[in-house]
N, C-alpha and C positions, 0 to 999 in steps of 0.2 A: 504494500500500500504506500501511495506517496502521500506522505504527511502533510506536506506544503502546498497540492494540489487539495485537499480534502479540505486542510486550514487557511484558505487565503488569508488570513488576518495574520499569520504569521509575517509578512512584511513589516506590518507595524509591529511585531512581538519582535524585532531583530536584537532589543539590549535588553534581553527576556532571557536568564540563564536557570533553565532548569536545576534546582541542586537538590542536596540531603536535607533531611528533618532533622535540627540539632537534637532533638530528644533518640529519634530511631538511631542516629549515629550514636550516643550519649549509651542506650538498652542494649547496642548491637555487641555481642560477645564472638569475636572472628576466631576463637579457637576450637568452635562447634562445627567438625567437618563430618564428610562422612568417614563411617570405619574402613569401607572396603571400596574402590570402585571399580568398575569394568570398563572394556574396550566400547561398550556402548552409553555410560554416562558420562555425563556433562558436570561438571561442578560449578555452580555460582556460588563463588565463598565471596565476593568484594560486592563493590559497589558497582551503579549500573551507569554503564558509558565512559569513555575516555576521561583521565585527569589529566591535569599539565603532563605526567612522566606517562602518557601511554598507559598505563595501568586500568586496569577495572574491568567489569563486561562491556563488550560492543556486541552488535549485532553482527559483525563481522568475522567474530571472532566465534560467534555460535552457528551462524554461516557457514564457515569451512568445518567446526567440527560436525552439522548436520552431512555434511557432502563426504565428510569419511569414513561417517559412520554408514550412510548409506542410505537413500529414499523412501526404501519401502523395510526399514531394519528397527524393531521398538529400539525405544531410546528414553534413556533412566535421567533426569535432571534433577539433580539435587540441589536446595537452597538453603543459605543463611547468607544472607542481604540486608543491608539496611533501606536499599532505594536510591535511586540517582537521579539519572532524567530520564524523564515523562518519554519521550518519545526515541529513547533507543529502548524502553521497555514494552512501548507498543510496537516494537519492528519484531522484537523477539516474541512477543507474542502470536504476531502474524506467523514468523518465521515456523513455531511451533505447532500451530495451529495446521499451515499447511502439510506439513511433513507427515508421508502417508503410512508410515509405522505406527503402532502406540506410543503416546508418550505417556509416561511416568512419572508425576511430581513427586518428590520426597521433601517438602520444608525438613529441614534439621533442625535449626534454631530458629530465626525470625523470619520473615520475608515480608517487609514494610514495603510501600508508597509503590515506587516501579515495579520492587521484587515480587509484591502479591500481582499486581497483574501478567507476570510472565507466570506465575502459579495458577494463572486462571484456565491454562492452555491444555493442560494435563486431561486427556480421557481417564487418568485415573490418578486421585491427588491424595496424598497419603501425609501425616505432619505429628510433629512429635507429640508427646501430653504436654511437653511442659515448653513447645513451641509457638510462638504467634502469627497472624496475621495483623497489619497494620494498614489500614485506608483512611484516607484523605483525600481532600484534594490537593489540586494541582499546585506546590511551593515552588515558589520561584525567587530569587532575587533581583529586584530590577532598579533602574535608573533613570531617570527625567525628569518634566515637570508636570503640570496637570491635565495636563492634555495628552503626554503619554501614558499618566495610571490609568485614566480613563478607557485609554484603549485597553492596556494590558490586562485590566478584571473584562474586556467585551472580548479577549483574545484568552483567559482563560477557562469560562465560564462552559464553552463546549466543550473542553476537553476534560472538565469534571464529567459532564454528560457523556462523555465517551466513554471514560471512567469507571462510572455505576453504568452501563449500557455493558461492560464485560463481568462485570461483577453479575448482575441480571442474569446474564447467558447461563453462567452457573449454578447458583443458585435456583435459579426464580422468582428472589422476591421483585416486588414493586421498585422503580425506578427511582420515586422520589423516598420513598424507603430507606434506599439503601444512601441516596444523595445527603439523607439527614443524617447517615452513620459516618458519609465525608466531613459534610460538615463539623462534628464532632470533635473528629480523628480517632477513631472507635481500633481499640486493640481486640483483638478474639483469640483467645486461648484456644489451646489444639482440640480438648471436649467440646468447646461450644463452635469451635471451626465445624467440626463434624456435623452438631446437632442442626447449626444455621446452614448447610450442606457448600458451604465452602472448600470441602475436606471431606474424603468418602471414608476415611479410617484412618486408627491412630496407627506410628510407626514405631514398629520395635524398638523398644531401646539399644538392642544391642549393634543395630545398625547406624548408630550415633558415636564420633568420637569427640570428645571435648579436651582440649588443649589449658587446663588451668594458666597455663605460666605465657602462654602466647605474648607479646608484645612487641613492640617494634615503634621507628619511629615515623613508616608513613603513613599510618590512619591520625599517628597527632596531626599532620601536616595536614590531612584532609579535614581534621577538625579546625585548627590554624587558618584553614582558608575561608572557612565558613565565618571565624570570629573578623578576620581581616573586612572583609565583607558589609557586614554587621556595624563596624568603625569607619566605614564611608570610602573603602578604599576602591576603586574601578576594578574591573575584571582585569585591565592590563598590568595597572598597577600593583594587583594579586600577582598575577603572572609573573612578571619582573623578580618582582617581592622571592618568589617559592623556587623561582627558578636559580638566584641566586643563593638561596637557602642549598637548595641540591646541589649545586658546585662546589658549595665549602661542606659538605655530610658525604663521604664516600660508603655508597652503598645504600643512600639510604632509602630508596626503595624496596632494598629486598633482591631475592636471585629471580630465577625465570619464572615463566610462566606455564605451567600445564592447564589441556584442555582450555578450557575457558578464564580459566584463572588462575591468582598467585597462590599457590599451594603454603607459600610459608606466611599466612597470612599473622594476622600480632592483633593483640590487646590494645583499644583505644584507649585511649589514657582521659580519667573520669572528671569532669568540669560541667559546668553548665551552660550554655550559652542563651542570655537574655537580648530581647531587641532593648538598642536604646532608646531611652527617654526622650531623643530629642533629635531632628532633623537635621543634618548638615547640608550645608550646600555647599558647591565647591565655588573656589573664589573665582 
């Protein structure tokens, strides 16, 4: 699906940067992998969509591992996600959607904001007890004056719609139903994932491994950029900022990458992040 053909208003969405929920980043525990995986699952253990270093799921990257796993071959997709952006999590849903195997969701730990909609895809979705589901709508962080917020609530307001219109598909319930559980930002534990039919059954535990000591220092950095943000700084100025950061930290990404993502994923380092009190404007 093309997103920018479907969204014309994206034009005026262009200083519109899909990010994380500092809470869903803040709950998300990245040493909840799976225990075992095979030549036909997928891991989403990060966040959703490219960061400054390359890192995280793309669609691109679920892309090629659907093509070698094979078109008409089931395919096992395991999550603990905190959520990225909106709209590489609606490419991977499509992605998934299309692919004429079974797919297989396994939530492991969380899968918040983009990551429950790539879990919506699953002919058969399976999630831990002591796993969640997290929806909302559509967080963005943006920039301008009043006449660009104006557009950007008339530029995100359908893609909540879009939103609860996948959540719907699964389910069942009522549209505007489920629109008022966005609104909220409504958590669902894995029994009541089940019981509101988000989740067809609980997953073994022993098909879970958890990482107590995980840490590392690029999910600070991903939190770092959200706080940067937050204090008025431009996406480039971010950029700048993180990129010079990584120049002087060797290594601090972490090693490669399997399947779909960083295997040696780390412990985010625990803070909270509030909006501020007050408006800056740049001079």
């Amino acid at each position: 699906m093309n997103l920018r053909t479907r969204f014309p208003q994206l034009h005026k969405g262009a200083n519109v940067r899909f990010d994380l929920s500092p809470v869903a980043l803040q709950r998300w525990n990245p040493g909840v992998q799976a225990a075992a995986e095979g030549d036909s699952d997928i891991g989403i253990f990060d966040v959703i969509g490219e960061d400054y270093w390359g890192e995280g799921v793309s669609s691109k990257r679920i892309a090629a591992a659907l093509r070698g796993i094979g078109t008409d071959n089931p395919v096992t997709v395991n999550i603990n996600s905190p959520g990225g952006d909106l709209f590489e999590g609606l490419t991977i849903y499509n992605l998934l959607k299309e692919h004429k195997g079974t797919v297989t969701v396994k939530v492991m730990g969380l899968a918040a904001s983009a990551a429950s909609i790539i879990a919506m895809a699953g002919d058969e979705v399976q999630i831990s007890r002591a796993g969640f589901f997290m929806i909302h709508n559509a967080w963005t962080l943006a920039a301008g004056n009043r006449h660009d917020f104006r557009d950007i609530a008339d530029f995100l307001e359908p893609l909540d719609r879009s939103m609860a219109d996948v959540y719907s598909a699964r389910t069942g319930d009522d549209l505007d139903d489920l629109q008022a559980l966005m609104d909220q930002e409504t958590w669902i534990g894995g029994s009541d994932a089940v019981t509101q039919n988000f989740a067809d059954s609980l997953l073994d535990s022993d098909q879970i491994d958890a990482d107590a000591n995980a840490s590392g220092g690029k999910y600070a950095a991903k939190k770092l950029d959200i706080a940067l943000a937050k204090a008025g700084l431009s996406r480039a100025d971010r950029r700048q900022l993180l990129n010079e950061f990584k120049s002087t930290t060797r290594n601090a990404g972490g090693p490669g990458m399997r399947n779909a993502t960083d295997d040696s994923t780390r412990h985010a380092a625990e803070y909270d992040l509030q909006p501020l009190n007050k408006i800056q404007f740049p001079a």
